[in-house]
C-alpha positions as MATLAB code, in Angstrom:
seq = 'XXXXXXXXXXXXXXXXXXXXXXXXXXXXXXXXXXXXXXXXXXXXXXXXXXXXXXXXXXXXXXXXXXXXXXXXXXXXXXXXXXXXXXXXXXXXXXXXXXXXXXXXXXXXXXXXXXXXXXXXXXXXXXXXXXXXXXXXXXXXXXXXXXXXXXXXXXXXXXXXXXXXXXXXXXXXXXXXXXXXXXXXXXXXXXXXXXXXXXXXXXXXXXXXXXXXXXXXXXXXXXXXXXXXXXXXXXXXXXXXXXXXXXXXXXXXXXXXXXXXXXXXXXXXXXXXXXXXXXXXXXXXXXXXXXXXXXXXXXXXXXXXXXXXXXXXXXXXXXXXXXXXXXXXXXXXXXXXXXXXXXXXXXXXXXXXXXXXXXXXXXXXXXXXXXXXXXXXXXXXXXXXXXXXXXXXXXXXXXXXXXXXXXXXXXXXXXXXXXXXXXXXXXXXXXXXXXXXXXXXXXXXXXXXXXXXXXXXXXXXXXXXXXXXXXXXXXXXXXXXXXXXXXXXXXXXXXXXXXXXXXXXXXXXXXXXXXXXXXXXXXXXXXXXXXXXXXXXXXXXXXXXXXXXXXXXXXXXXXXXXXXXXXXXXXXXXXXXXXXXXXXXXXX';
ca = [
     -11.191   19.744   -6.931;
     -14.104   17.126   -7.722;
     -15.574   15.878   -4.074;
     -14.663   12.119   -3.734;
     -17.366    9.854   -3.791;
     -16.339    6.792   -1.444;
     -16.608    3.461   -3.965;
     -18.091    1.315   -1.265;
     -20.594   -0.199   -3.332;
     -17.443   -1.413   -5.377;
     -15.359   -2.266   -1.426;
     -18.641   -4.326   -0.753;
     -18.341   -6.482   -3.823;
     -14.459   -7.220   -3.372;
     -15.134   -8.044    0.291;
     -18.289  -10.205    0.157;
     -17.271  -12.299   -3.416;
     -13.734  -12.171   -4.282;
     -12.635  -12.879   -0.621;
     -14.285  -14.384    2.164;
     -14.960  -12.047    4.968;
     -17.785  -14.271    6.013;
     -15.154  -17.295    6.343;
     -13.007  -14.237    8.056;
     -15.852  -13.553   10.598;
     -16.016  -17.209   11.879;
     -12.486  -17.150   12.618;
     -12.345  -16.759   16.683;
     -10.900  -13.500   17.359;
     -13.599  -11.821   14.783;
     -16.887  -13.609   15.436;
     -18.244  -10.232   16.355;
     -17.179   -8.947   13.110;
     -19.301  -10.711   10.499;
     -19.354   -9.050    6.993;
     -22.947   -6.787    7.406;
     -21.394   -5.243   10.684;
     -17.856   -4.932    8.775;
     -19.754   -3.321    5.409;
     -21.825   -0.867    7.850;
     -18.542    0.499    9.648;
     -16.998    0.722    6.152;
     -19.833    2.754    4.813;
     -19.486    5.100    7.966;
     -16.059    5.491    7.427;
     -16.548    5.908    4.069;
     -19.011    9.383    5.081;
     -16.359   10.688    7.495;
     -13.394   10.015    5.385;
     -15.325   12.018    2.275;
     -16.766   14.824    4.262;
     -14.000   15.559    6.811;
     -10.694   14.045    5.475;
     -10.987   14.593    1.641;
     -11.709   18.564    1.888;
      -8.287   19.030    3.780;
      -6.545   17.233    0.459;
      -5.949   20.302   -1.858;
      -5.380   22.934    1.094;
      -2.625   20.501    2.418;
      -1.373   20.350   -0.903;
      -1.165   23.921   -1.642;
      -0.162   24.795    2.189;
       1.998   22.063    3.217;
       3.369   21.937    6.782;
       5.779   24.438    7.989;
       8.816   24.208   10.226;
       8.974   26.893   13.075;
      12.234   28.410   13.907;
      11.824   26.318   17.663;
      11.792   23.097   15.440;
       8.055   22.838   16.091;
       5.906   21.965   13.470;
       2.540   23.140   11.790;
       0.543   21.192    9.866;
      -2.018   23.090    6.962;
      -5.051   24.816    8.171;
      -7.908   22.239    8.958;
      -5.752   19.205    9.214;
      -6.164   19.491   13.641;
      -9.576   19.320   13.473;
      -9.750   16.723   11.012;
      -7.431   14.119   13.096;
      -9.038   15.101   16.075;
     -12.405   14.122   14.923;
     -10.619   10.690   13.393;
      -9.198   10.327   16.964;
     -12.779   10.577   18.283;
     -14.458    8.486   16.014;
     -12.325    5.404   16.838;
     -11.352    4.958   13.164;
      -7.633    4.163   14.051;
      -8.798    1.581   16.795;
     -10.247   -0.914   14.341;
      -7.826   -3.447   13.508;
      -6.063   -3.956   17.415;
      -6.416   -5.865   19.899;
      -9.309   -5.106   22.410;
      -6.806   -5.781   25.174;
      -5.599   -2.313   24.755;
      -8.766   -0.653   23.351;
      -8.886   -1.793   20.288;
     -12.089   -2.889   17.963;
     -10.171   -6.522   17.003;
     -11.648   -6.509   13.469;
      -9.912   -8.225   10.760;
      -6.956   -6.957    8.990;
      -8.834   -6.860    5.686;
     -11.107   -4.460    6.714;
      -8.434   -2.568    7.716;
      -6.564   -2.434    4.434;
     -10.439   -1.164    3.112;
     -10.428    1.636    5.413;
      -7.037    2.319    4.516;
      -8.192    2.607    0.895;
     -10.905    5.487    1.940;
      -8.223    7.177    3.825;
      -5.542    7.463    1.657;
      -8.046    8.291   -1.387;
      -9.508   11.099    0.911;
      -5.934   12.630    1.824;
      -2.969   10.638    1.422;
      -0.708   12.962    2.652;
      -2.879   13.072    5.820;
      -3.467    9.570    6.139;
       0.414    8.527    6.399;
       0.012   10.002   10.063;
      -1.915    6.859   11.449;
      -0.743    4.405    8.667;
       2.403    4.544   10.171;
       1.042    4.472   13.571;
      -0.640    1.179   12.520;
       2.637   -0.091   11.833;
       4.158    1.066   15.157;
       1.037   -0.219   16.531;
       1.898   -3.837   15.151;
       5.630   -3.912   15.299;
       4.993   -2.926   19.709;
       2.332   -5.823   19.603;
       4.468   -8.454   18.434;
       7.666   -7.935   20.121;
       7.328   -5.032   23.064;
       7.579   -6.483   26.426;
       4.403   -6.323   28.233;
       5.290   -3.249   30.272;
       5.663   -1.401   27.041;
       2.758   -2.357   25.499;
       1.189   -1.394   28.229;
       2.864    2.236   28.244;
       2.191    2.737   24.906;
      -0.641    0.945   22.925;
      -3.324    2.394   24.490;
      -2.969    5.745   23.352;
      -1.447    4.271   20.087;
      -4.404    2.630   19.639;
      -6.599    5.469   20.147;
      -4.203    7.491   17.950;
      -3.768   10.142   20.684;
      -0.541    9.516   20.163;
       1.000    8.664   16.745;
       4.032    6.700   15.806;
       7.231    6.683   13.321;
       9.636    4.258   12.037;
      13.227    5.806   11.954;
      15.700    3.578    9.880;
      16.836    5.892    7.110;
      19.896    7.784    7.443;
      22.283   10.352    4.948;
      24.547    7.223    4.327;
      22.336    4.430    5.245;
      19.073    4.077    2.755;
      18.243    1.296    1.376;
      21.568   -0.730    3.097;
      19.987   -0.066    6.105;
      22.582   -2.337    7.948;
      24.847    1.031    6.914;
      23.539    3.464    9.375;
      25.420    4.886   12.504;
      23.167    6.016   15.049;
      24.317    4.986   18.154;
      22.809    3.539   21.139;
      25.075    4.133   24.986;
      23.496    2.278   27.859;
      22.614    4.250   30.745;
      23.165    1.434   33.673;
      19.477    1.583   34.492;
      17.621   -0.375   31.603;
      17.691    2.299   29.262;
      20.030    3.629   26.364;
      20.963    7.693   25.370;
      20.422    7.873   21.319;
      22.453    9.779   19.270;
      22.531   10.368   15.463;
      20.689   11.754   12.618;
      17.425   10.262   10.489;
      16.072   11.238    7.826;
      13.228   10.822    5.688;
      10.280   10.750    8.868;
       7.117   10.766    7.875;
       5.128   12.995   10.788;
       8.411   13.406   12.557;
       7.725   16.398   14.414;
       3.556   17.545   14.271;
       1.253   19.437   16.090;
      -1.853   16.884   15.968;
      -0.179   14.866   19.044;
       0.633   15.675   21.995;
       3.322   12.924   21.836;
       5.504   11.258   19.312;
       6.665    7.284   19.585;
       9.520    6.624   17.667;
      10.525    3.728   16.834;
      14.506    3.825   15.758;
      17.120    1.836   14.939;
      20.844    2.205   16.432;
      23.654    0.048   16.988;
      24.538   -0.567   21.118;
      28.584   -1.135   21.887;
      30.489   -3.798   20.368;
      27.825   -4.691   18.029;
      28.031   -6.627   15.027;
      28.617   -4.662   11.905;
      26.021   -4.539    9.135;
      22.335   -5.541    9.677;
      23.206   -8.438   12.228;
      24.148   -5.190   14.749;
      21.309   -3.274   14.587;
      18.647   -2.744   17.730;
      15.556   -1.333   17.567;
      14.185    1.153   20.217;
      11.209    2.937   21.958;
      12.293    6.873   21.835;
       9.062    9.133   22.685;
       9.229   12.444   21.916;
       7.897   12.993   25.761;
       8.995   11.204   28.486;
       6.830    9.563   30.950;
       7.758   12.453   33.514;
       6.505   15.241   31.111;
      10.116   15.787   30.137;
      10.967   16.694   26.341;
      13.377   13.935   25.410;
      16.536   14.962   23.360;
      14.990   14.649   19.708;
      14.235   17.373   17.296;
      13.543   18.351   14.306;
      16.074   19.924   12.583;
      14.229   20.309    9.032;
      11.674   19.276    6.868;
      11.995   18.457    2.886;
      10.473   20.041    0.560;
       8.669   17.543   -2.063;
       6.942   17.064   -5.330;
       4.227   15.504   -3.288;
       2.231   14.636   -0.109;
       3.424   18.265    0.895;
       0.777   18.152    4.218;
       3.327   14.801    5.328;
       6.023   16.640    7.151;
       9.141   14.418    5.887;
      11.419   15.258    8.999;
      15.534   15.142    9.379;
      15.666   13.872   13.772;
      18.183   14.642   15.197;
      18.728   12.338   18.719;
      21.425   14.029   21.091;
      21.578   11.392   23.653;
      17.498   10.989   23.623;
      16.567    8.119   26.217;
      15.402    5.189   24.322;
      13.898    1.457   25.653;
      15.141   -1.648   24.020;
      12.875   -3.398   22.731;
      13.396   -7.031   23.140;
      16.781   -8.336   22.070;
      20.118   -6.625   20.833;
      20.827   -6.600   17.436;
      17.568   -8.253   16.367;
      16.028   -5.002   15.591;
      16.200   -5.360   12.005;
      13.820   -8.526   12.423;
      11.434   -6.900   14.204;
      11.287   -3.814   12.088;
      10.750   -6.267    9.336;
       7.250   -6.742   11.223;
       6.467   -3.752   10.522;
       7.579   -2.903    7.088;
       5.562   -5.970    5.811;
       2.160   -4.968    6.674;
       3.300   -1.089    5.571;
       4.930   -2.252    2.352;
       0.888   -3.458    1.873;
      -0.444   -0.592    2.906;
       1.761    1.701   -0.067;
       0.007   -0.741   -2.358;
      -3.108    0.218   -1.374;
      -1.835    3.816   -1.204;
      -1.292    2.900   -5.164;
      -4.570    1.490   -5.171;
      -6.415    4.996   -3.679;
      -4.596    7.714   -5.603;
      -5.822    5.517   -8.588;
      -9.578    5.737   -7.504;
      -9.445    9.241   -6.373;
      -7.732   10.236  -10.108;
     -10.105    7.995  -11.887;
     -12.996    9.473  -10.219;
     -12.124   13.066  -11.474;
     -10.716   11.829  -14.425;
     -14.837   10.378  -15.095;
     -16.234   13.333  -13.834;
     -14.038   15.972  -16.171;
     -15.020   13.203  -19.492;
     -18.759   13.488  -19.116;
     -18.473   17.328  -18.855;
     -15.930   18.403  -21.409;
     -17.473   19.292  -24.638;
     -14.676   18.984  -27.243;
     -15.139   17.554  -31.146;
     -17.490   15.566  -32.792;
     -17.568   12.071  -31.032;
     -18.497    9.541  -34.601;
     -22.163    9.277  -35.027;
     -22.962   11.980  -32.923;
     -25.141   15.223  -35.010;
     -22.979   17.870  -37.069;
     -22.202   20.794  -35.254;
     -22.775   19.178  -32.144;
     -19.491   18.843  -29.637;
     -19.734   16.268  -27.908;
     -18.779   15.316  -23.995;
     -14.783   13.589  -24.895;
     -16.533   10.775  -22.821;
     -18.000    9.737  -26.007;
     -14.917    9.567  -27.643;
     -13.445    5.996  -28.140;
      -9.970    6.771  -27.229;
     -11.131    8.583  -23.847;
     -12.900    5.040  -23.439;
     -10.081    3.581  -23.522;
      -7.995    5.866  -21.141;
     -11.223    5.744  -18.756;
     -11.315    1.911  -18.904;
      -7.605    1.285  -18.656;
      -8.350    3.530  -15.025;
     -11.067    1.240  -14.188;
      -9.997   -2.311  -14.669;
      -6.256   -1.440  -13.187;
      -8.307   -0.038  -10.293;
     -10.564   -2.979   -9.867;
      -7.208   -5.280  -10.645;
      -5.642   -3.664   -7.654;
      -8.442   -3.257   -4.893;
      -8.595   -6.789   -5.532;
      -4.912   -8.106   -5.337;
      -4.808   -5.887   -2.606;
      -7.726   -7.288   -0.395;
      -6.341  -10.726   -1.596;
      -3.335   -9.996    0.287;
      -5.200   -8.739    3.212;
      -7.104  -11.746    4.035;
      -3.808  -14.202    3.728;
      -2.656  -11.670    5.997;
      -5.711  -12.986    8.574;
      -5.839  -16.459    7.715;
      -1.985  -16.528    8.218;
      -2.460  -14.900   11.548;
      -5.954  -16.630   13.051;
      -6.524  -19.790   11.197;
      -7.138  -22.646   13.961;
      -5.678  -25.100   11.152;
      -1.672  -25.359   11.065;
      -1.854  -25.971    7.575;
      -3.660  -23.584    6.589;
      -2.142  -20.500    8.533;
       1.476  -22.076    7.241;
      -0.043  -21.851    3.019;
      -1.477  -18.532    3.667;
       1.689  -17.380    5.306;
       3.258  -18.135    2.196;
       0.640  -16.595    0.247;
       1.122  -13.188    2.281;
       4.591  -13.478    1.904;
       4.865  -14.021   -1.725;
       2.037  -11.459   -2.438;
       3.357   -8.338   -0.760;
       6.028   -7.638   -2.970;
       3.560   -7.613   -5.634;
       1.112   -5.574   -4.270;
       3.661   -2.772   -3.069;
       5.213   -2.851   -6.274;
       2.790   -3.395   -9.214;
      -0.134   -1.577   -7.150;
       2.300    1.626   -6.575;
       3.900    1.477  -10.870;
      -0.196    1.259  -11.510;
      -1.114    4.305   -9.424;
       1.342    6.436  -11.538;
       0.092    5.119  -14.310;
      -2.998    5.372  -13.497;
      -2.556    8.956  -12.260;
      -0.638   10.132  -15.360;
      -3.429    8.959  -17.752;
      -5.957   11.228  -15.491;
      -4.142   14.225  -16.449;
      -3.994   12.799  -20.511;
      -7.778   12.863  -19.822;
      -8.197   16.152  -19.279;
      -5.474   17.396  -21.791;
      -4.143   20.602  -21.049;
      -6.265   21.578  -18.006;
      -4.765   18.540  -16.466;
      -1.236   20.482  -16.077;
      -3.038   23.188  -14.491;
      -2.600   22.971  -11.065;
      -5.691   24.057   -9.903;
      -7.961   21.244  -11.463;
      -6.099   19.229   -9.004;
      -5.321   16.299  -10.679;
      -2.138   16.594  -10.927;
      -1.652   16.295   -7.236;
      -2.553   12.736   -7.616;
       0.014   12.046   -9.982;
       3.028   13.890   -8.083;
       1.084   12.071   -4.612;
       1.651    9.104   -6.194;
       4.971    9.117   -7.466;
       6.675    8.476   -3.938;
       4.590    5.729   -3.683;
       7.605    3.269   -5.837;
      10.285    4.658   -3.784;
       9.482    3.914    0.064;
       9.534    1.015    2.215;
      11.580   -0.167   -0.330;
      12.019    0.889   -3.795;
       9.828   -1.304   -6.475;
      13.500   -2.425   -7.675;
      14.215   -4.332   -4.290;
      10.586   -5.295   -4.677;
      11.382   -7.295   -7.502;
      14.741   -8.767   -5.994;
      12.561   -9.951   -2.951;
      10.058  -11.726   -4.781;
      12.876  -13.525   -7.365;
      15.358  -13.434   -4.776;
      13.219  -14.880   -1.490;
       9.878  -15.487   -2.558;
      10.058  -17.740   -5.273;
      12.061  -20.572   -3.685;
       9.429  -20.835   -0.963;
       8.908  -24.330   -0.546;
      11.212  -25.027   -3.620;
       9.250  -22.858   -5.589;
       5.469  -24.394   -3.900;
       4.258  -21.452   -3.427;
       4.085  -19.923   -6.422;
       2.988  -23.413   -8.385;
       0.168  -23.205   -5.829;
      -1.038  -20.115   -7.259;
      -0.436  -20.907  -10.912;
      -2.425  -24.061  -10.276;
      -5.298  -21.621   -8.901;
      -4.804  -19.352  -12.001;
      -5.272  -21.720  -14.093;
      -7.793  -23.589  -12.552;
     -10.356  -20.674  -13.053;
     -10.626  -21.764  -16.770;
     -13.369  -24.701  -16.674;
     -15.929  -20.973  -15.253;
     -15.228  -18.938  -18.272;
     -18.251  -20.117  -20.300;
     -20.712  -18.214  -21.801;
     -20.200  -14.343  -21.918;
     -17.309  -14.989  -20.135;
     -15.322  -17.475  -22.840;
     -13.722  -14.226  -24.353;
     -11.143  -14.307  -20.972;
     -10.273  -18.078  -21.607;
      -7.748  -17.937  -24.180;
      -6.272  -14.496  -22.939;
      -6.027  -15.987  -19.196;
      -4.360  -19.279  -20.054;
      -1.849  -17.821  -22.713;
      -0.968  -15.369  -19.580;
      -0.916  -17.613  -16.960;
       1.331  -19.856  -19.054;
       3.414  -16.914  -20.036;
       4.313  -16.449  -15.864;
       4.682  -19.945  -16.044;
       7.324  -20.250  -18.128;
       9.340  -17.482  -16.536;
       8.915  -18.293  -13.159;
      10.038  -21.684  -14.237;
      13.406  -19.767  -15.825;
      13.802  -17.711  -12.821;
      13.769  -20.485  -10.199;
      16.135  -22.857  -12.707;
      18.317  -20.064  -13.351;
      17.884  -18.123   -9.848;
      20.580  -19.804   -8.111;
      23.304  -20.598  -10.518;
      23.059  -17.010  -12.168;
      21.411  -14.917   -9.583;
      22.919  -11.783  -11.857;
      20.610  -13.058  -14.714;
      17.527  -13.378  -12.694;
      17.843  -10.011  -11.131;
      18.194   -8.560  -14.345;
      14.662  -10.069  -15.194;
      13.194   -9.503  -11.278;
      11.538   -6.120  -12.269;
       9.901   -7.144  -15.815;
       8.876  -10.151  -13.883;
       7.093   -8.276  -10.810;
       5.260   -6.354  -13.961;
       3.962   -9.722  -15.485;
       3.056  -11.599  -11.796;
       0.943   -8.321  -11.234;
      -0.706   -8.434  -14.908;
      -1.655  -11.996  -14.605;
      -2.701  -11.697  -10.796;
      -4.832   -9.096  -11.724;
      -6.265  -10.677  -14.936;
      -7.183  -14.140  -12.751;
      -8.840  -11.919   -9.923;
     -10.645   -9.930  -12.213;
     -11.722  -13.237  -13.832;
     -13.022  -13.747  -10.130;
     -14.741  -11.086  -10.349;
     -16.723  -11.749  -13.071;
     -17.094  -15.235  -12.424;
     -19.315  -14.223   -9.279;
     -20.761  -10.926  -11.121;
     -22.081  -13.534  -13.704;
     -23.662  -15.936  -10.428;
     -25.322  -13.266   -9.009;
     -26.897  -11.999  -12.239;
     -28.062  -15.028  -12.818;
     -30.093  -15.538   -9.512;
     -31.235  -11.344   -9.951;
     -29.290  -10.544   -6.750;
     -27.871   -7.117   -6.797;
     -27.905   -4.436   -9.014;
     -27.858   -5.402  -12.114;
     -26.426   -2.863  -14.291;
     -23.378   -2.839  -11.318;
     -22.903   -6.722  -12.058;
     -22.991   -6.126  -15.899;
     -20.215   -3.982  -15.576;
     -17.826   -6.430  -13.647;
     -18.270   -8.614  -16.549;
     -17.080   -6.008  -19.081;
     -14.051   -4.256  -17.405;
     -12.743   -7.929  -16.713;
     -13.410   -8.789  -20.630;
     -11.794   -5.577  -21.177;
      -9.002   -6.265  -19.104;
      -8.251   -9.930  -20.609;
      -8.744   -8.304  -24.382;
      -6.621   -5.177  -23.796;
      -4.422   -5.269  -20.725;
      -3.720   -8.725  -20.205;
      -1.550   -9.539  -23.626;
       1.076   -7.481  -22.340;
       2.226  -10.470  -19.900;
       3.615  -12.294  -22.761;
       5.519   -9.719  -24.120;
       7.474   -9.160  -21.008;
       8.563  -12.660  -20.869;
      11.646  -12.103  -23.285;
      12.681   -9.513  -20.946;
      12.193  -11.710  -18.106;
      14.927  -14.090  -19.835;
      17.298  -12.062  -21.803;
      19.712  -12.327  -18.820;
      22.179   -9.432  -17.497;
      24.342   -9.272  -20.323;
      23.868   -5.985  -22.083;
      23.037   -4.365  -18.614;
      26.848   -4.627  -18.405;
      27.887   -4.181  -21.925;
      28.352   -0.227  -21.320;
      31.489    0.699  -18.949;
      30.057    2.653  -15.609;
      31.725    5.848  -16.889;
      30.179    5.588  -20.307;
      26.469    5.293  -19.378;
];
């Protein structure tokens, strides 16, 4: 497999002109993070994540982890040494709160680092992803005693956490599970049940395990209003093994190295974290800033397939590209419909980074803004993003991933190029934290009426505004843009008019509809893009040839990618009928 190549040149760009990490950096809690110190960590991380992450990816693959017959369990040869060295280096400290060790940098540079990461190993890096949600979920609503129990060596990633909601008859109707939680009579509860689907369940790079799992106490409420959420550590505070283990691990089309664990809790002592039955809130916390962080996971399989994907192009001599010398075969790179497969890759990729780190900053604005205001609009900004970014960024990254493989023809089904571990790495990326379906239902269902439908005209108005900039070399994205941009007009106007009266219609049109938002988001950022590419060209800042290519992938994009907005709107509107037309038993 191809080394990766970190694209921080590319990370720089997004950071420093599409959003503001400068305006970031004068925000109180990150004055010590201005964007040269942020950009220099990055481009460490970027060496570590490339020369001790990324050459565990294939071996995990190939290896996977391994249940013992004790329920312990091993993860692939190399994979200890490379999170202890991560552990070392800090590298899961940077986002938290100093308080408990933490580096307090923004949340954006976070997401960036997340984007090295998962492109180096995603299988590896869902270890202290989902700590980072842990991490996040115990911030906002642990008492202080447990934060102070457990952040610390959260923090450091010395110990790693887990979310446990999923269950054999409770998946995505979460308020369905069963797992129960008995009080003890001295502040804490015994667990019981089974969970499935745990992502680093049971592992040997920790010596302990925080769980984070959701049961119902006595006499609760029934569905989601019932359910608690609580602290259940694989070791207790005594040294004691709590009553948890691992009673199998699945076997998968991808991110083998992940060991996806079946826990089962035989009256395992838990801690309650704040209130009964508002656990279901307060996981919400956490599934947020994770369903953001599969985006990006969308986002890095993309980059690490595109990468290879290049790489294979300028090497494979196959044909006669047109114009090139008889009898000469030429690299496929120089083959126009390659180009096209390459620069579909690029601009998606580019599209995505950038809706991603979008997302990310709202995310920090929303959180640290001094102005009410302006936390309050980015808070709906966040909120009405997210969906978008799980879902288009993670459909995108198996697209993206699938057109690697077309790029390298029938080597590409070979496993041991290696691309196609991007594409069957990528594929779980639509189903978690919420399938790309109920992605679609949130934003028609929940996001959309924000402020009677505000939120969104705020961002069409931005969208459109962009047009008076694309002069010059840039007029080609005008007319593409606008008829785009008015395209997701017109549906989000149908969706919000129809929404409420025929919520059966707009569902019907909620995943078409998360398609287009994501098109046109990433057509107007990409316009962005260029818009400063084309600034700093002009003033000779940069490199050049770097900046000249911004300009064409976002023409390219606009010509080539963007039209397809429109012609999703008729199945934004067509309404639920024929979804119904066929009888159940007849499908």
């Amino acid at each position: 497999m191809p080394e990766y190549t970190p694209p921080l040149e590319d990370l720089a760009f997004v950071l420093r002109h599409v959003v503001d990490l400068d305006a970031l950096a004068a925000l109180e809690p990150y004055k010590h993070a201005d964007a040269d110190t942020s950009i220099g960590l990055l481009e460490e991380a970027g060496r570590f994540m490339a020369e001790v992450v990324a050459p565990t990816n294939q071996v995990g693959d190939q290896q996977g982890s391994q249940r013992q017959p004790d329920g312990t369990v091993v993860t692939p040869d190399g994979f200890r040494e490379a999170y202890a060295q991560y552990v070392d280096a800090g590298w899961g400290a940077v986002p938290f709160d100093p308080e408990y060790g933490g580096g307090g940098f923004p949340w954006l540079v976070a997401v960036a680092l997340q984007e090295l990461l998962s492109s180096a190993n995603m299988a590896f890096s869902m270890a202290p992803l989902l700590t980072q949600g842990a991490i996040d979920m115990l911030s906002h609503h642990g008492s202080l005693e447990q934060k102070q129990a457990y952040l610390p060596k959260m923090i450091t990633g010395e110990w790693t956490g887990t979310m446990n909601l999923t269950e054999p008859d409770a998946g995505s109707d979460v308020g369905a599970l069963r797992t129960r939680a008995e009080p003890v009579g001295d502040g804490t509860y015994k667990i019981s049940g089974t969970k499935i689907f745990i992502s680093f369940g049971e592992h040997d790079l920790t010596d302990n395990i925080v769980h984070l799992v959701l049961a119902r106490t006595p006499g609760a409420p029934p569905g989601t209003k019932g359910i608690s959420c609580f602290i259940v550590p694989k070791v207790l505070a005594n040294g004691d093994r709590n009553a948890v283990r691992c009673a199998s691990i699945e076997h998968k089309m991808g991110i083998k190295a992940s060991p996806t664990c079946v826990l089962e809790y035989d009256g395992a002592i838990g801690e309650l974290i704040g209130d009964e039955n508002a656990g279901m809130r307060y996981m919400f916390t956490m599934m947020n800033n994770a369903r953001v962080s599969v985006g990006v996971e969308g986002l890095s399989l993309a980059e690490r397939a595109y990468q290879q994907a290049v790489e294979f192009a300028r090497e494979r001599g196959q044909g006669r590209a047109p114009g090139a010398p008889a009898g000469v075969s030429s690299p496929i790179v120089e083959h126009p419909d390659v180009r096209r497969m390459l620069l579909t890759m690029r601009a998606t990729t580019e599209a995505m980074r950038a809706l991603a780190y979008v997302n990310a900053e709202a995310i920090d604005l929303a959180r640290h803004h001094p102005d009410d205001e302006v936390r309050a609009r980015a808070q709906e900004r966040a909120d009405l993003l997210t969906p978008v970014t799980k879902g288009w960024s993670t459909d995108m990254g198996v697209e993206v991933t699938s057109l690697a493989i077309q790029v390298h023809g029938g080597m590409g089904y070979v496993e041991e190029t290696g691309v196609a571990q991007h594409f069957r790495d990528a594929r779980i990326t639509p189903i978690y934290e919420g399938t790309n379906g109920i992605q679609a239902m949130d934003l028609v269902g929940r996001k959309l009426p924000i402020r009677m439908g505000g939120a969104v005209a705020d961002l069409l108005g931005e969208m459109a505004g962009i047009e008076s900039e694309l002069t010059g070399d840039l007029a080609a994205l005008r007319a593409p843009l606008a008829d785009a941009v008015a395209a997701l007009r017109e549906a989000t106007d149908w969706l919000l008019a129809n929404g409420l009266e025929q919520p059966v219609d707009a569902l019907a049109g909620a995943t078409p509809y998360l398609r287009m938002f994501g098109i046109v988001t990433g057509g107007w950022l990409l316009a962005r893009s260029a818009v400063a590419a084309r600034e700093l060209l002009a003033s000779g800042e940069g490199d050049l040839a770097f900046l000249a290519d911004k300009v064409v992938t976002a023409r390219f994009y606009a010509e080539q990618l963007l039209p397809a907005a429109r012609g999703l709107l008729p199945a934004v509107t067509a309404g639920a009928g024929d979804l119904f037309a066929i009888a159940a038993d007849r499908l």
